[in-house]
N, C-alpha and C positions, 0 to 999 in steps of 0.2 A: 504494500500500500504506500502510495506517495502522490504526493501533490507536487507539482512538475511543472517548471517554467522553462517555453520555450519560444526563445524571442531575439532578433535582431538589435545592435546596438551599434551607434555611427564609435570612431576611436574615442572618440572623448565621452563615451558613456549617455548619447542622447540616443532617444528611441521616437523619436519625431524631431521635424527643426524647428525654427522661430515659430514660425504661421502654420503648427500643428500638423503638418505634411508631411508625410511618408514617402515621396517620389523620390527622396534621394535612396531608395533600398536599388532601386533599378540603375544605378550610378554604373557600377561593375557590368562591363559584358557577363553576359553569364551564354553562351553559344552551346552550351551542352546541355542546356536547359535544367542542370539539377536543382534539385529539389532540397540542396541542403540539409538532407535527415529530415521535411517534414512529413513526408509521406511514411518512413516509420514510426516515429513521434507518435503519429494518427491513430496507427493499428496498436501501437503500445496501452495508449490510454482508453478510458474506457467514457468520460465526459470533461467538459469546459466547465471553467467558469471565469468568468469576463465581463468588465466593468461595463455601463452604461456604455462611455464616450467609444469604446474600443466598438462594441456593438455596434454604434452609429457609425464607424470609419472603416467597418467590414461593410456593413450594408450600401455603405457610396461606391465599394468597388464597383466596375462593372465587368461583374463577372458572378455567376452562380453561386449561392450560399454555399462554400467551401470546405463546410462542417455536416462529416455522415455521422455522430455520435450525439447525445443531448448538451446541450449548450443552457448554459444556466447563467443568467443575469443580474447580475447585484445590481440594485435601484432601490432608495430610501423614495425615490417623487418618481420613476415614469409608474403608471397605473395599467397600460396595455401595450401587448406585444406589438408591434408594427405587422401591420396587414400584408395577410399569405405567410406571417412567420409565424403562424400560431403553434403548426404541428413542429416549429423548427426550434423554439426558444422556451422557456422557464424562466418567469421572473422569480427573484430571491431578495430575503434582504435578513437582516439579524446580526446575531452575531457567530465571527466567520466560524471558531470553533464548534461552534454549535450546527451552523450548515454542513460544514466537513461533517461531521459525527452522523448528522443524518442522511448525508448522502452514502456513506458508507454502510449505512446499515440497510439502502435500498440495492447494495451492490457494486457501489463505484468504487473500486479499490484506486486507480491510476487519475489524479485529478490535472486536466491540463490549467495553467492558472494564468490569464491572459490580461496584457492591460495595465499599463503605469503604477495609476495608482491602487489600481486593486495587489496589485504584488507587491508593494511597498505597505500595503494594510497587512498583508500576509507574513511581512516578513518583517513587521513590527511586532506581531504576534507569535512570531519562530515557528510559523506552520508552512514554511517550502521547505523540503527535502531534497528536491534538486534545480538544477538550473543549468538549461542549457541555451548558451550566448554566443550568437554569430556576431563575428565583429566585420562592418561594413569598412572596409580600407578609406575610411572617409574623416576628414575633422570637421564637423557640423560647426562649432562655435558657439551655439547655444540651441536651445530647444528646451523640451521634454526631457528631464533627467529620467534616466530605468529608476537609481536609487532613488533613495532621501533619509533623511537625521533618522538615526537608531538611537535609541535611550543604551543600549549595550551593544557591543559589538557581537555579529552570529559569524559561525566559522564554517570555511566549505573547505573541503580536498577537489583540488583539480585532478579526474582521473582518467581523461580523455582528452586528444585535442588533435585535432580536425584540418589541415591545411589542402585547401578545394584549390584547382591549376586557374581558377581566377581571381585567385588576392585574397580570397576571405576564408579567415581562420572561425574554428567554430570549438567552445571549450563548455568542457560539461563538468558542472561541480557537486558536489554531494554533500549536505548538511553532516559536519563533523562534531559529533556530541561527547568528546572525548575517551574513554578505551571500550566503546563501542564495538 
C-alpha cells in the first residue's frame, strides 16, 4: 500500500511557470514519443487523487480524459462534477488521513497523489510514500513550486534514476522512516 506521487518538475523545482502553464513540459523533443514511466505508473496504481485546480488543467487539455482508474477530487467549494464526468470523477473533501483510510478499506491499496498543492497537504501530513520526479532540463525562474515550508523535515532514499536519450532525468524516492 502507498500513496505515490508522480509528477514532472522544470530544474528549479516549479511544476507550472508564472501564468500557471504547463506548455513548457513539451520544451524537450521527445521523437520517441515515450511515455516517461506513465503508462506503468497507471497499471501500478489502482486510483487518483487530485486537487480541484489540477482537475481543471486536465480537463482544458485537448485531449481524452487520460485516466482509466477512479479519480477522486479534493474540493472544500466545487459542489458538482463537470458534465459527462460524472461516471469519471468523485468529489472528496475531509481530512486527508481519514480519506486514505477509507479509500483503502474500499480497496485502493496504490494511491496516485496529483496536484501542487494537494501533495504538499500530503506531505505536511507525512502520508507520501513515494515520489517519483521527472526533471524537465528546463530553469523556469518562477512559477508553481512542487514543494512548500514543512514544520519538520521528511526523508526519502533515492533508489532509482532514470536518464531518457532526451535530457530528462527521472528519480524515484521512497519515504525513509528510519531502520525500517
Amino acid at each position: 500500500m502507498a500513496n505515490i506521487v508522480f509528477i514532472a518538475t522544470s530544474l528549479d523545482g516549479y511544476i507550472a511557470d508564472k501564468n500557471r502553464s504547463v506548455d513548457w513540459l513539451h520544451t524537450v523533443p521527445n521523437p520517441d514519443n515515450l511515455d516517461m514511466g506513465f503508462d506503468a505508473h497507471m497499471e501500478r496504481i489502482d486510483a487518483l487523487i487530485m486537487g480541484r485546480n489540477t482537475m481543471e488543467l486536465v480537463l482544458s487539455f485537448d485531449c481524452d480524459w487520460p485516466y482509466n482508474k477512479p479519480v477522486f477530487v479534493l474540493s472544500n467549494t466545487l459542489e458538482q462534477i463537470p458534465s459527462g464526468y460524472e461516471d469519471k470523477i468523485q468529489l472528496i473533501k475531509g481530512e486527508l488521513s481519514e480519506i486514505i483510510k477509507q479509500l483503502k478499506l474500499k480497496g485502493y491499496e496504490d494511491i496516485y497523489i496529483d496536484g501542487g498543492i494537494t501533495i504538499q497537504q500530503f506531505l505536511k501530513q507525512d502520508l507520501i510514500d513515494e515520489m517519483l520526479i521527472t526533471t524537465i532540463p528546463i530553469v523556469l525562474g518562477g512559477g508553481i513550486p512542487l514543494f512548500a515550508e514543512l514544520a519538520h523535515p521528511i526523508e526519502f532514499r533515492c533508489v532509482e534514476s532514470i536518464h531518457f536519450n532526451n535530457g530528462v532525468g527521472q528519480n524515484r524516492f521512497v519515504r525513509y522512516r528510519g531502520s525500517e
